[in-house]
Each structure stands twice: as C-alpha cells, then as structure tokens.
C-alpha positions as CSV (number, residue, x, y, z in Angstrom):
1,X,60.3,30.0,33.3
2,X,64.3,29.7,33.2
3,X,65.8,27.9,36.2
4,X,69.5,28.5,36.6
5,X,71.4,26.6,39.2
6,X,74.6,26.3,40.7
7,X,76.3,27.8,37.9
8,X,80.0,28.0,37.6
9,X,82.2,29.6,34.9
10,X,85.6,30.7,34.2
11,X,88.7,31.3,31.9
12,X,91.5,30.2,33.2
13,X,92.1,32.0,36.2
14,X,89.4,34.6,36.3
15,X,86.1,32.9,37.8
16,X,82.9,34.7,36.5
17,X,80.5,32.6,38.5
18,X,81.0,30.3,41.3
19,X,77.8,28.9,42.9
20,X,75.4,31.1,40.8
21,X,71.5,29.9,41.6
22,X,68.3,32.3,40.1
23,X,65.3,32.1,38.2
24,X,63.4,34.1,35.2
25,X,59.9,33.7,35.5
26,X,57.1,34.7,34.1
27,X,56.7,38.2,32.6
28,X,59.7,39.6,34.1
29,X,61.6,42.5,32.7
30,X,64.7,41.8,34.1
31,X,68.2,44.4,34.0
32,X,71.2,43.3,34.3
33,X,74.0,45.1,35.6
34,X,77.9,44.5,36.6
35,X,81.1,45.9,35.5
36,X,82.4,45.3,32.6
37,X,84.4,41.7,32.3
38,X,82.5,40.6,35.1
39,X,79.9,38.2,32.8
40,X,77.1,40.0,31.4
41,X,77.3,39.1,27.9
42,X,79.1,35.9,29.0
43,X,75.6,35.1,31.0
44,X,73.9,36.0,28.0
45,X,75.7,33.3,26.1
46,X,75.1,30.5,28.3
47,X,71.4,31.2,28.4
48,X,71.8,31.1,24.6
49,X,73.4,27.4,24.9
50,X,76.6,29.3,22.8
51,X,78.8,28.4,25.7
52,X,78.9,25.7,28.1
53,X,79.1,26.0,32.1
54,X,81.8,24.7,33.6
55,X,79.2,22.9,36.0
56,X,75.7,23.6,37.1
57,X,72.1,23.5,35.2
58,X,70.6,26.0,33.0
59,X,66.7,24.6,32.5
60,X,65.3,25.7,29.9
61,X,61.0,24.9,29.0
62,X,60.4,22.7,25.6
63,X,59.8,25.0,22.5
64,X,60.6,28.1,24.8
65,X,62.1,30.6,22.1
66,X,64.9,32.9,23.3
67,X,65.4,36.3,20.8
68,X,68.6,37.8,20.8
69,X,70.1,40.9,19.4
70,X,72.3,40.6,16.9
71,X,75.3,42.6,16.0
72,X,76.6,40.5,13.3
73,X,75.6,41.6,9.8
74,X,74.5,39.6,7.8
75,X,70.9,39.9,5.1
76,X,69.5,38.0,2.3
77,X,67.0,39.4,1.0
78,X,66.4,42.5,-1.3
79,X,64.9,45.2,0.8
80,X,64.8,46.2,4.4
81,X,60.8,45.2,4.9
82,X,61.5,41.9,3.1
83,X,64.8,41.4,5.9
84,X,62.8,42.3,8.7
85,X,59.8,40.1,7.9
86,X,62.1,37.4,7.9
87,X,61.7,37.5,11.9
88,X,57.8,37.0,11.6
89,X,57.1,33.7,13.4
90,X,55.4,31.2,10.9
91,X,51.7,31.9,11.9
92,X,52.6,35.4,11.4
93,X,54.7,35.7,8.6
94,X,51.5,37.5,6.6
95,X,52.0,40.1,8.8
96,X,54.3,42.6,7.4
97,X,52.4,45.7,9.1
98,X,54.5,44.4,12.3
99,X,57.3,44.6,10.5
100,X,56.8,48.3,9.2
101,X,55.7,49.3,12.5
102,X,58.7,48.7,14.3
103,X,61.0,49.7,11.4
104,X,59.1,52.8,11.4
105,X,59.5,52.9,15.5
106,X,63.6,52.7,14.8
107,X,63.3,55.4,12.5
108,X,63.1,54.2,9.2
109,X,60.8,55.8,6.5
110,X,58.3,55.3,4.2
111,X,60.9,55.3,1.7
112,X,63.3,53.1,3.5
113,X,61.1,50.2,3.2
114,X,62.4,49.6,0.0
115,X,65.9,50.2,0.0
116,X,68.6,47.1,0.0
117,X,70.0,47.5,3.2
118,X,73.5,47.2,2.2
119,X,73.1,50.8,0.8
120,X,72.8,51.7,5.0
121,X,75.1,52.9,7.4
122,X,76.2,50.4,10.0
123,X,74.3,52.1,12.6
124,X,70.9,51.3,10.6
125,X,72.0,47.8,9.9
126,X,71.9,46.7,13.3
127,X,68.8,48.8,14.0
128,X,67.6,46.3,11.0
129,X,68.6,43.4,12.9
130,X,67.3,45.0,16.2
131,X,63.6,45.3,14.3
132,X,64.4,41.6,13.4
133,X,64.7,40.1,16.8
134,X,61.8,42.6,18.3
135,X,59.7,41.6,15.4
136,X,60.4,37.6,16.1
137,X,57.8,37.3,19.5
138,X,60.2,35.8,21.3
139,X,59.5,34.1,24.6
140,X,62.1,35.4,26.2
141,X,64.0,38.8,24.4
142,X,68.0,39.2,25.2
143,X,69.1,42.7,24.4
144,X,72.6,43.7,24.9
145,X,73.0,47.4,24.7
146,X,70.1,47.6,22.0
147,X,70.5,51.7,22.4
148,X,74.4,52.3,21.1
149,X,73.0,53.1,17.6
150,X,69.8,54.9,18.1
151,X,68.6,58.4,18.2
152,X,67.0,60.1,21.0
153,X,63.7,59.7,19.3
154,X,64.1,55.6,18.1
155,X,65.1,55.3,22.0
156,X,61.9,56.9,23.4
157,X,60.1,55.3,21.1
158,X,62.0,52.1,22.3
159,X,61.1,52.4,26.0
160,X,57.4,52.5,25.3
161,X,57.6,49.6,23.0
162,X,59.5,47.2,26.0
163,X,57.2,48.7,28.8
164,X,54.7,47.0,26.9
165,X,56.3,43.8,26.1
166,X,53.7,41.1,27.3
167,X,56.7,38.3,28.1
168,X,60.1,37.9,29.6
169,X,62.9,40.1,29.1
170,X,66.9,40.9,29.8
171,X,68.2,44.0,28.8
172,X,71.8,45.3,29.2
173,X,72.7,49.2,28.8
174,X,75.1,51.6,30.1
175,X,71.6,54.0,30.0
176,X,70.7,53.9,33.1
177,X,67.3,56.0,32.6
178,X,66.7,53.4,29.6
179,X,67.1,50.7,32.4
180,X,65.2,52.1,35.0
181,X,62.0,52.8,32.7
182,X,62.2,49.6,31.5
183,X,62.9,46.5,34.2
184,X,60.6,45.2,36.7
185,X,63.6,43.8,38.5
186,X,67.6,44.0,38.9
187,X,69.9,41.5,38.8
188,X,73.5,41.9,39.3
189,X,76.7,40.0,38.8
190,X,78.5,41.6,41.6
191,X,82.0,39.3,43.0
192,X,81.6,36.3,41.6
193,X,77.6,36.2,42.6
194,X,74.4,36.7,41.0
195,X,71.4,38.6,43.4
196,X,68.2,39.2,41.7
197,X,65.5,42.0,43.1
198,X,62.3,43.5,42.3
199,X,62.6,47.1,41.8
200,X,65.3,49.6,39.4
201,X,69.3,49.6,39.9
202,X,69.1,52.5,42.7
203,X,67.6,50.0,45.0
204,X,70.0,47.3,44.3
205,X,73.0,49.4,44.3
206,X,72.0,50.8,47.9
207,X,71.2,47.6,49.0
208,X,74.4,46.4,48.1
209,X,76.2,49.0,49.8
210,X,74.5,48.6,53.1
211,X,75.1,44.9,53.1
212,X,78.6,45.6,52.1
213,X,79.2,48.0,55.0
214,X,76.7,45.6,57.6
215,X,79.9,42.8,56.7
216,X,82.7,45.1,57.1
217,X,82.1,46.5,60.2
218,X,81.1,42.7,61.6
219,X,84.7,41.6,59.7
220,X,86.3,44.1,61.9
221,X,84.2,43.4,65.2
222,X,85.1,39.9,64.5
223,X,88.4,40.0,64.3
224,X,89.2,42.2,67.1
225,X,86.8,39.4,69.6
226,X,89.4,36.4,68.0
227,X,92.8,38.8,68.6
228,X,91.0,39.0,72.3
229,X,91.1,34.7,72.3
230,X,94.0,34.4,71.0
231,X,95.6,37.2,73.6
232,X,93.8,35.1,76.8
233,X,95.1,32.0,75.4
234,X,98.7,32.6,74.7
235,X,98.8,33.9,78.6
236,X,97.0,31.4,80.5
237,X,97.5,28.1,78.0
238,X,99.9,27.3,81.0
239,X,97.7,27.7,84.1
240,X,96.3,24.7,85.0
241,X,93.4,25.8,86.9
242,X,92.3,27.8,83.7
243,X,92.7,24.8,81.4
244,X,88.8,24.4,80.9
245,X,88.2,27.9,80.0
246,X,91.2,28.2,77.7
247,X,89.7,24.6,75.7
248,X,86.6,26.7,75.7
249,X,88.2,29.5,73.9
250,X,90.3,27.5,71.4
251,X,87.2,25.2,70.4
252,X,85.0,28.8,70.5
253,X,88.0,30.3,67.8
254,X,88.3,27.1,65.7
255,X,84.3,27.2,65.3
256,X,84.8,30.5,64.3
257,X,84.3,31.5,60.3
258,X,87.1,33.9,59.6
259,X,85.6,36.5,57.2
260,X,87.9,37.8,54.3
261,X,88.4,41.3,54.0
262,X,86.6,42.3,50.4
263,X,88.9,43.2,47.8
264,X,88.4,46.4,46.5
265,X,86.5,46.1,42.5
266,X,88.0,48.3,40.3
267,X,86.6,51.1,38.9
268,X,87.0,54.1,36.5
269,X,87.3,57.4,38.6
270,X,87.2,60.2,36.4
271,X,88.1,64.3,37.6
272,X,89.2,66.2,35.1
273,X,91.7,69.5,35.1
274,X,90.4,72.9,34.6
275,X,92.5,75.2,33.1
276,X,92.5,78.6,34.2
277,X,89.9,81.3,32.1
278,X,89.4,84.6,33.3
279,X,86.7,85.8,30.9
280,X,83.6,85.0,30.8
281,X,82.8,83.4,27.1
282,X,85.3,81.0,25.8
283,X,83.8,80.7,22.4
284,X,81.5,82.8,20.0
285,X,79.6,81.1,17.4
286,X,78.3,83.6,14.6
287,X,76.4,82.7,11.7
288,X,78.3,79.6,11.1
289,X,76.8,76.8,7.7
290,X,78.6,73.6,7.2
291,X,78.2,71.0,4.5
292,X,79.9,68.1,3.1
293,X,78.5,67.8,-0.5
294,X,77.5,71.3,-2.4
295,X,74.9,69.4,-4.5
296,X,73.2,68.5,-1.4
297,X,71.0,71.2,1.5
298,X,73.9,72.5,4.0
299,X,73.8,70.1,7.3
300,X,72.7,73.1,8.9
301,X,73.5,77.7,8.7
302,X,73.1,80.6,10.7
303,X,74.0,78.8,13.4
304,X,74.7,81.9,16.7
305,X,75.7,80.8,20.2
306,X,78.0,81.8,22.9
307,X,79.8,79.6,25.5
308,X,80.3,81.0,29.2
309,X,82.6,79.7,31.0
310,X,81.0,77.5,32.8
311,X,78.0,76.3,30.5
312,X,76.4,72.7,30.4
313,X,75.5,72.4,26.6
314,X,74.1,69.3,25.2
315,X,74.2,68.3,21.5
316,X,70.4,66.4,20.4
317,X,69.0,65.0,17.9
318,X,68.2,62.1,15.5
319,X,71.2,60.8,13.5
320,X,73.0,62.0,10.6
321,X,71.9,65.7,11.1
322,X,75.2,66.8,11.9
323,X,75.4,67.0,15.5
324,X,79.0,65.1,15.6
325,X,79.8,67.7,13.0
326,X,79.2,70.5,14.9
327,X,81.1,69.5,17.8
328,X,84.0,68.8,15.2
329,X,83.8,72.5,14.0
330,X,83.6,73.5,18.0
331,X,87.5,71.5,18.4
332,X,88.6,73.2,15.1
333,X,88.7,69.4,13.6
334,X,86.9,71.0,10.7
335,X,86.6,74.6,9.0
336,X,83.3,75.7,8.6
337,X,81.6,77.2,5.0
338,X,81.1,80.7,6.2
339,X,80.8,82.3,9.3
340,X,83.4,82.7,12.3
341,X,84.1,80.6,15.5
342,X,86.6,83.0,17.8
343,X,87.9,81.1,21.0
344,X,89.2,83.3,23.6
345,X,93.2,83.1,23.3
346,X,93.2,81.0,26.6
347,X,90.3,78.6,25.7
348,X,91.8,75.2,26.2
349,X,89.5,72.5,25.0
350,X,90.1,68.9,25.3
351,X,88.0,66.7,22.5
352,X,86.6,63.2,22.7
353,X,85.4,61.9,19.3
354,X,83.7,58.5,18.0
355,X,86.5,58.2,16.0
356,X,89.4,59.5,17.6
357,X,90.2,56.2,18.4
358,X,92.2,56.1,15.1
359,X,93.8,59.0,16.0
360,X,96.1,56.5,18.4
361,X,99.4,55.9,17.7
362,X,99.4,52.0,17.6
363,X,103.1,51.5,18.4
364,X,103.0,53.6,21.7
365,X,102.2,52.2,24.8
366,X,99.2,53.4,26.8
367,X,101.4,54.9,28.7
368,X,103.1,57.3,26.6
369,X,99.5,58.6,24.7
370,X,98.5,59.7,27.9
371,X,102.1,61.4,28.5
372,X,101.7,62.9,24.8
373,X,98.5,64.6,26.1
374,X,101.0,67.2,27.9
375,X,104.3,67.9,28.1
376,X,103.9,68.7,31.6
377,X,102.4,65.2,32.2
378,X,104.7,63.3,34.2
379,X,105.2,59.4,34.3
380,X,103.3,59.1,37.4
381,X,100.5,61.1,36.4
382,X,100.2,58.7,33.3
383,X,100.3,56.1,35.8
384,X,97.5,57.3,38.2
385,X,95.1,58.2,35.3
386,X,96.3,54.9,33.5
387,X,95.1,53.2,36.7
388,X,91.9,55.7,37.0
389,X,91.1,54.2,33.8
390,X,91.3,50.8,34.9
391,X,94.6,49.8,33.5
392,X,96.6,49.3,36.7
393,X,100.6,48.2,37.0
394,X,102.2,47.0,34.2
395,X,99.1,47.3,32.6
396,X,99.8,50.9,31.4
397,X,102.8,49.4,29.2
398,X,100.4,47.9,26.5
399,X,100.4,48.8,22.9
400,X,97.5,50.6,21.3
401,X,97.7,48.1,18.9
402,X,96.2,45.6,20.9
403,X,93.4,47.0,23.1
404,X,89.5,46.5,22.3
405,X,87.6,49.7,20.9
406,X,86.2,49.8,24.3
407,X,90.0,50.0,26.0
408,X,90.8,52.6,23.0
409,X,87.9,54.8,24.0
410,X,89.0,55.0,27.9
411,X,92.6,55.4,26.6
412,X,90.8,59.3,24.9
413,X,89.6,59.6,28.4
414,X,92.8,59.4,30.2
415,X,94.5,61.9,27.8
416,X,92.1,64.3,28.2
417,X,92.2,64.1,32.1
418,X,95.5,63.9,31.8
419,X,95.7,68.2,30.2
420,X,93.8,71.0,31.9
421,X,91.3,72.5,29.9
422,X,88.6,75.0,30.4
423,X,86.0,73.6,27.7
424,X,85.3,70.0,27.3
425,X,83.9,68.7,23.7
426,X,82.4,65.3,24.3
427,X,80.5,63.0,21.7
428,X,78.8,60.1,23.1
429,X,81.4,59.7,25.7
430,X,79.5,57.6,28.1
431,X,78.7,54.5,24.9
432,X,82.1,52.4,26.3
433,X,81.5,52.4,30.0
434,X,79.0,50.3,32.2
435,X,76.6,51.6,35.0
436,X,79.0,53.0,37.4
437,X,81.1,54.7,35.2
438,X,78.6,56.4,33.6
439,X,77.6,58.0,37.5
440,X,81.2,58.7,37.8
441,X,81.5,60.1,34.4
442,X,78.3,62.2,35.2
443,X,79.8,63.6,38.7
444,X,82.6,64.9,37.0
445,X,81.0,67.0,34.5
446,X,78.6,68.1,36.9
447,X,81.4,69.2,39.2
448,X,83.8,70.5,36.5
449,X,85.1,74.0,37.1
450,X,84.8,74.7,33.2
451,X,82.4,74.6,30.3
452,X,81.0,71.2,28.5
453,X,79.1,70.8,25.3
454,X,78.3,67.0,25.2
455,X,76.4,65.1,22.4
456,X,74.4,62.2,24.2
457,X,71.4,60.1,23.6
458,X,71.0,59.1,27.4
459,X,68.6,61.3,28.5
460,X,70.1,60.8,32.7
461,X,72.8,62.9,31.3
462,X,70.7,65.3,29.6
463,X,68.3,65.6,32.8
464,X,70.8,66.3,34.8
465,X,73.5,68.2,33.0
466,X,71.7,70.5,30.0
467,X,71.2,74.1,30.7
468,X,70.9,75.1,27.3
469,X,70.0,72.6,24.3
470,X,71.2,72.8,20.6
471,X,68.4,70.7,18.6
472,X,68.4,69.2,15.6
473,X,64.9,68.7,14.9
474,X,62.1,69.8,12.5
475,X,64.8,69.8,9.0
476,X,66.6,72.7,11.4
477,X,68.9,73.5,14.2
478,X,67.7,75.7,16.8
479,X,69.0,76.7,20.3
480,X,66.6,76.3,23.1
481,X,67.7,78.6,26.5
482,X,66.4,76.0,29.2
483,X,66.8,72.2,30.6
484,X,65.7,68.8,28.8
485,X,62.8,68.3,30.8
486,X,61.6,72.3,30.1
487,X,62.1,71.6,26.2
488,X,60.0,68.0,26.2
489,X,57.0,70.1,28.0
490,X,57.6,73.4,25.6
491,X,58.5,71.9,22.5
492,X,59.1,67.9,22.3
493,X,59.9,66.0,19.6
494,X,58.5,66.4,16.0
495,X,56.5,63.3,14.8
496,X,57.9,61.5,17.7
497,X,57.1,57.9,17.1
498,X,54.4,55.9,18.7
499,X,53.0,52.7,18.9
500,X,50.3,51.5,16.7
501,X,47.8,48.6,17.1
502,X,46.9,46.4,14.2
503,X,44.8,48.6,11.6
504,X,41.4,46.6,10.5
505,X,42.4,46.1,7.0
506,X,45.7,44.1,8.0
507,X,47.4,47.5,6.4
508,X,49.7,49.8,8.4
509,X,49.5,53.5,7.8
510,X,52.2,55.7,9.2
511,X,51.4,57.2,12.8
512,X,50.2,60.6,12.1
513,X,48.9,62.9,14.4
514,X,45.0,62.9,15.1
515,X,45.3,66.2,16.5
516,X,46.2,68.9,13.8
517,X,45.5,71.9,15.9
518,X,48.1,71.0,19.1
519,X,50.3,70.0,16.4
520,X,50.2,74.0,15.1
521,X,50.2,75.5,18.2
522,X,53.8,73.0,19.2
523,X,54.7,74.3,15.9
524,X,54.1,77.9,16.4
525,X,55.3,77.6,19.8
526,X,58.7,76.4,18.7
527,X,59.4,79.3,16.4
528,X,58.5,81.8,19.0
529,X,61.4,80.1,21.1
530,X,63.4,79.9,18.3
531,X,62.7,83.6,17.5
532,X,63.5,84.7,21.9
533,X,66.9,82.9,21.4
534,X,67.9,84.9,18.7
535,X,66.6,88.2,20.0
536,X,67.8,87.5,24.1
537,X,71.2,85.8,23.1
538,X,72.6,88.9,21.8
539,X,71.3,91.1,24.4
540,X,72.4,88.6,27.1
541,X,75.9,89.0,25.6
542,X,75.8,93.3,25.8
543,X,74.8,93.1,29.6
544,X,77.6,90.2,30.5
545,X,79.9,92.6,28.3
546,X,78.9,96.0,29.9
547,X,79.3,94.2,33.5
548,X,82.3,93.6,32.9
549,X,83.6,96.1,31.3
550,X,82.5,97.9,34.4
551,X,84.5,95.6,36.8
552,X,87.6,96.0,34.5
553,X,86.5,100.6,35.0
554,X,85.9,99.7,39.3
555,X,89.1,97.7,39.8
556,X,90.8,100.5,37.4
557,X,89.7,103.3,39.8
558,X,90.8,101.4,42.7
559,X,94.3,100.9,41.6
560,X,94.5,104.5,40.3
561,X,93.1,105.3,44.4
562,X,95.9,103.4,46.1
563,X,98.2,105.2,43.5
564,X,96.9,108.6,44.3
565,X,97.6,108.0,48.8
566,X,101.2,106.6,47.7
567,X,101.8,109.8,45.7
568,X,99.9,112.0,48.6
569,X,102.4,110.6,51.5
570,X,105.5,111.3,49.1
571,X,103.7,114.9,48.4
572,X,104.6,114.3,44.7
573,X,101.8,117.1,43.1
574,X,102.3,116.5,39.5
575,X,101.5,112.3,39.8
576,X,98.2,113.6,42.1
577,X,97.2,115.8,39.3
578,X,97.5,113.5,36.6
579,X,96.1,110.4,38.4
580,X,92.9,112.6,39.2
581,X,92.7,113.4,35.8
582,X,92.8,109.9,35.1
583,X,90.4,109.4,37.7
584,X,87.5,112.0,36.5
585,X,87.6,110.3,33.1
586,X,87.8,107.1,34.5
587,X,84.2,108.0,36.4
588,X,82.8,109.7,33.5
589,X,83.3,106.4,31.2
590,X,81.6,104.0,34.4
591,X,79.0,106.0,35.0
592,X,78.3,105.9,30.7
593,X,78.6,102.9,30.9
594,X,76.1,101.9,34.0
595,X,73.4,104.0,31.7
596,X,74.1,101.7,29.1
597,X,73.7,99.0,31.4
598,X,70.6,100.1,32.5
599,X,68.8,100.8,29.2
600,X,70.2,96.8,28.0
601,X,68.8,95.6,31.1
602,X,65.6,97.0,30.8
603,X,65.4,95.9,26.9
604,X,66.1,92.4,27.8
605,X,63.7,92.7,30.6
606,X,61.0,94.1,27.7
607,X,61.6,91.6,25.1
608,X,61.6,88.8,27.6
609,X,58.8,89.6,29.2
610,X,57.1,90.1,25.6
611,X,57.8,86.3,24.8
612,X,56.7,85.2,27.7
613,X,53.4,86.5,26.9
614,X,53.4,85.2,23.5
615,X,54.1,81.8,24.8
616,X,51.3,81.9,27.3
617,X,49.2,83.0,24.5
C-alpha cells in the first residue's frame, strides 16, 4: 500500500496540490481524472520519486516495484521479443511465452517477433515499450494514456488484460469507456485537491456537482445572514440598551468562516457552424481504389457510399489499413486511383487531420489562424473561440511556433468552429483533450445540424454517435448499415485477440479459435451484410431521389396554382391556357414518378426482407 500525505506542489505561481492526503491500497485499479495542467502526470511523477514535493510524504513499501509506461524510445537489443523480454522480472526471465502473449495482445504477429524494432513505426514502438512495462509484474502499474497508439482491436484486447490485473493500478486516458471498464475507483485532482471514490468517473463527476451546488447555495445563504448582521449593527451600534445584543452579533460575524465564491475552471466548449445544404447527399462515393506504392495490394477498391446530410459515420479499424487515408480522399487532401468522389456544389467540409498541425503557419499568432479560417471571421469571434479553446486574453496573441502538439491540435479545432460547414471530417479528434472535453466534444457532434464522418478508437464515441460503420477488417473494407453495438453482435472483430494462460510445454501458440464452425457462420454472415449494403445502398439512393424529385414536381404545381388565380383575377386567357398546360404535364410526370416510387419501394422492401432471412438462417 502507498500512503500519500499532506502533499504540496507548485511552479511558481500555479499550486497543483495544497494539503493533498490519500492512499493506494491493495488491489485497487484506480483512474485518475482532472483537466489538463491540473497534475495528473505531474502526480505520476512524484509517485515515481522523478520529482520532489514541495512538502508532505509519499510512503512507499520496501522492494515495492512501481511499472511505468514509457514514451521515450529507446531499445537494445536485436528483435522486438528479445526487447520485450527484457521486462521479464529475474525469476521469470525464461519466460518469453509472456512476452509473445502480450505482443501478440498489441497486435504484433508471428512475424513481428523477429523484426528489429527500429524498422517500426513510432506508434508500434511505444506499443513495444507498453508490452515492456505490462510484461514487467509490477506491483504497482502507472499508465498514462496507454491507448493513443492502439487499434480498436489491441484496446479491447487491452481492457480484458487490466480487468484481470491481480495488483494495483493507475491509469490515465481521455477514453472514458476505457476508464470506466477498467477502475475499481476514481480519483480526481479537482481545485487544488485530491478525493478518491469507489465506483467509475460518472459517480464522481455527479458527486462533485452536487457538492459543488450544496456549497454555493450555502455561500449565498451565508452571505445574505452576515449582510443582515452587519445591517443590525451599523443601526443600533449606538443604542445603549442594545449594546449586548449588538456584541453578540459582532462576535457571532467574526466567528463566522467567510466562504469564497469558486472560481470558475476553465474549460473547452465546443459548437460548431452549420452551413446551409438543401439536398439531401453531400457527397457520393463510387467505386473509389487508393494506393501509395503500385508494387504493393491497393489500401483498399470498390469502395461505394453516400453521405446524407445529416449522417453519423465512423471510420474503424486496426492501424495502417488506410482509414486516415480515406478520410484524406473524403477533404480532397488526396486524389484517388480511379473512381469518382462528387460533393454537392454547396458541401462545405471542415477537416481535422493528425497532421494538420504542420499545416500551421508558425509566425501567425493563434489569433490570426483562426481569423484565416474565414474571411468573414471577425476579431472577436477569434477571440471567443480562442477562449472556447482555452486560450483566454492575451493568450490568443501567441505564436504557433511555440505551443505544445496538444495546444496545436485545439488551435485545428478553433478554425474549424470558427467556418460553417455542413460536413465535418474528423480523425482522432478527441486524442488531445481530457475527460470533459471529450463529453463536450461528443455533445457537439451529437447535436450538429450537419453530417460527420469521424475516425476514432474510443468506442463511447462510437456507441453513441455511429449510424453507419466503414470497417477495415478481414484484409477488406466494407460498409455495415447499423450502430457499433449492432455490428459487435452481427459481425465483431476477426481473430480478435484474447488472453491465453500459460501452455503446458512453457510454449506459446497463437490464440486460434477452438470453434471453426461459429467462426464460418461469422464469416458467412459478414458477406451477406456486405452483399445487403451493396444491393440496399443503391436502392436507398433511387427512393431518397424519386422523393424528392417529387417534392421539387408538388412545390412546382403549387407555384404554377398561385400563378394560374393571379392570372384568373386579371382575366388574362392566354397565361391560364399555357399554365394549365404546364400543369397537365406537370401531373403526368408526378404521378410517373409516384409509380416509380412505388415499384423501388417495394424492391427495397423485397430484397431487404430477403436478407433478413438469410441472416436469420
């Protein structure tokens, strides 16, 4: 067990901690949550004796080992096994099958094992270190946003492994669903204070809300009862036969505590700007292949998908399969091989890239890239989404040049709040922010009077925003017509990683599945979906058209109406004649068209209704 007490820390004139008292005992899984620059990874530090307290005790058992995530790169040996066995404690350093495991867990293959790991991408390095420090047995694990560089699948596959960890652990992660699967308990840095409880962050965050609005309303009924002393004692300090009670008030008012009002905590508050769209789809997709290298298989081809006007689309898959690619072909960052992408004339899409960031003029002040966003952005707009963004006052007048990435990142934010759009391309937007942003982040997509096609890991964005999915999965991109939740029970993820117990011959094999015939039927059950999007999409697409080509033939037919009574009252019999005219065709063409409406209806009907079975079958 860890006993912290009385804990103090600062820099100069911001205080972290002041008076900071908890404990980590045994086999707790704790979370830790705050804003960011209020002391999470500066806590971290301290526990990890890299950093001194400016007062107070940090106890620590004899021989205790603390494991910590690294994010510095930096290997020795040959291949990636040999680097990751160097975590093995002593008595275990035979076992290499631990090693594998995990490595295997963070999606490495077979193949991997074997590699140097300078020949990996940065990403996979610090999944390398991350199997490092899980492979180490550590009494007590520190892992600071352990999830920024994994897949969807090495992060399920991460949850499972943490729910089982048999000691102590911290975690920190702007995933809240991560979090919440993981912890036993919550503990918050939260205005200058540390408060530890058992139970997720939802209970903590209500709890402090109610606590916070229990001490305002007592602030307030506090200091209207001393204005009512200080009222009876400026009137009768001068009447003697009152003196007693007036003593009585002043002794009552100087024993009195006089509670603060509590500042307000900033916080990034995003809304964006929708553009008008009249239409309906914004952007067709048809038959589009993309690669980078022509020696090598296309990152993916045939791709086909509309996007309505106000669709929720989300991006999955593991790594490297081309999902940022994609969304770089969506925002016409890149041109695709063959196929066509035609955005409606008045599609207005705002784009936030992992590395737009370099994009940034580094001589302009944060200010002015918000302002270049749109001409019609004024100074004080900049100012009020500089300041939504956390950069308040003269803050706003920094240089590029000399924020963090993470300042960079909210800088992309701002500009794209700062220009209506009516389709928003977003690629792991929520990696930068802490808890609370991310809710914010999440209310304002789910509130956004426009389309969004988002590439995310954290599945609390894909519960509650997807509608549609594209997946990279299987060596193939398909489009699945339905929420995350709906494509985990139907589909799930191929060869999805799981946890393995030590083999009897000390030897690890890699997890295959024991059940060949569920794995078939998953299999066959994917292509049938596969095969109902391709069929329903472009039937869906005639009905929205027909409908609205028939709206466009009824709001004809009325204007040519009101034209026909204004040329009746002026008696004008040549404008009736032709406007009927134009009338009768009018109806002819509706009423052709409601047939056609009726037979694609019925089709879709059909051929959904034949799928369905086929899935039940």
């Amino acid at each position: 067990m860890i006993k912290v007490a009385n804990l103090c820390k600062s820099y100069g004139s911001q205080t972290l901690f002041d008076d900071v008292s908890f404990n980590i005992n045994l086999k707790e899984r704790i979370g830790l949550v705050g804003r960011n620059g209020h002391g999470k990874t500066t806590l971290f530090r301290l526990l990890l004796k890299r950093e001194e307290p400016d007062s107070g005790i940090i106890a620590i058992p004899k021989n205790y080992r603390i494991g910590h995530l690294e994010q510095h790169i930096h290997f020795t040996q040959p291949t990636v096994l040999d680097e990751a066995c160097l975590g093995l404690p002593e008595d275990q350093e035979h076992d290499r099958w631990r090693a594998e495991s995990i490595l295997f867990g963070l999606g490495f293959t077979k193949e991997d094992m074997a590699r140097p790991p300078a020949e990996f991408s940065g990403g996979f390095q610090v999944r390398l270190n991350l199997a490092k420090v899980l492979v180490s047995d550590p009494d007590l694990l520190l892992l600071d946003e352990p999830t920024n560089y994994l897949d969807i699948v090495s992060i399920r596959w991460l949850i499972k492994y943490l729910q089982s960890w048999p000691r102590e652990l911290m975690l920190i992660t702007h995933d809240r669903s991560f979090m919440d699967s993981v912890i036993t308990h919550t503990m918050g840095i939260h205005r200058q204070r540390v408060r530890k409880i058992a139970g997720g962050t939802e209970k903590y965050y209500n709890q402090i809300l109610q606590e916070e609005e229990i001490y305002e309303k007592t602030r307030i009924n506090d200091e209207k009862r001393r204005k009512e002393i200080e009222i009876f004692i400026r009137r009768f300090r001068a009447k003697a036969r009152l003196a007693n009670l007036v003593q009585s008030r002043i002794k009552t008012l100087a024993k009195t505590e006089k509670r603060e009002k509590l500042h307000k905590i900033k916080s990034i508050e995003f809304e964006f700007t929708p553009a008008p769209f009249p239409a309906k789809i914004l952007m067709e997709v048809d038959d589009v292949a993309f690669g980078y290298d022509p020696a090598l298989p296309k990152l993916f081809e045939g791709m086909k998908f509309t996007i309505g006007k106000n669709d929720r689309i989300c991006i999955v898959g593991k790594n490297g399969k081309g999902k940022s690619t994609l969304l770089k072909i969506l925002a016409q960052r890149l041109q695709p091989l063959s196929g066509q992408l035609r955005a409606h004339a008045m599609t207005r899409a705002g784009y936030f890239g992992q590395t737009n960031a370099a994009e940034l003029d580094l001589n302009k002040t944060l200010e002015e890239e918000i302002m270049s966003a749109d001409p019609n952005c004024s100074q004080q707009r900049a100012r009020d989404i500089a300041g939504a963004m956390m950069f308040s006052g003269d803050e706003a007048l920094k240089k590029i040049a000399v924020l963090s990435g993470g300042e960079r990142s909210r800088v992309l934010l701002g500009k794209i709040l700062a220009a209506p759009c009516s389709l928003l391309l977003l690629d792991e937007p929520s990696n930068h922010l802490d808890l609370e942003s991310c809710d914010s982040l999440l209310a304002a997509l789910d509130s956004f009077d426009g389309a969004v096609v988002l590439v995310t890991h954290n599945e609390m964005f894909l519960n509650a925003l997807a509608e549609r999915l594209i997946v990279f999965d299987r060596d193939r991109l398909m489009v699945y017509e339905g929420s995350y939740p709906d494509f985990l029970k139907d589909i799930g993820w191929e060869n999805e990683p799981k946890l393995t117990a030590q083999p009897e011959d000390g030897k690890l094999n890699i997890p295959k599945n024991n059940q060949p015939d569920k794995k078939a039927l998953r299999k066959a059950r994917a292509e049938i979906i596969q095969q109902r999007s391709q069929t329903l999409s472009p039937l869906q697409k005639k009905v929205l058209e027909l409908e609205a080509a028939i709206a466009d033939g009824e709001n004809e037919r009325h204007r040519i109406n009101e034209l026909l009574i204004a040329a009746s009252t002026k008696g004008d019999g040549a404008a009736i004649a032709a406007l009927a005219k134009q009338d009768r065709e009018l109806k002819t063409h509706v009423e052709k068209l409601y047939g056609e409406l009726a037979s694609a209806t019925e089709e879709f009907e059909r051929r959904a209704k034949e799928f369905a079975e086929r899935l039940n079958d």
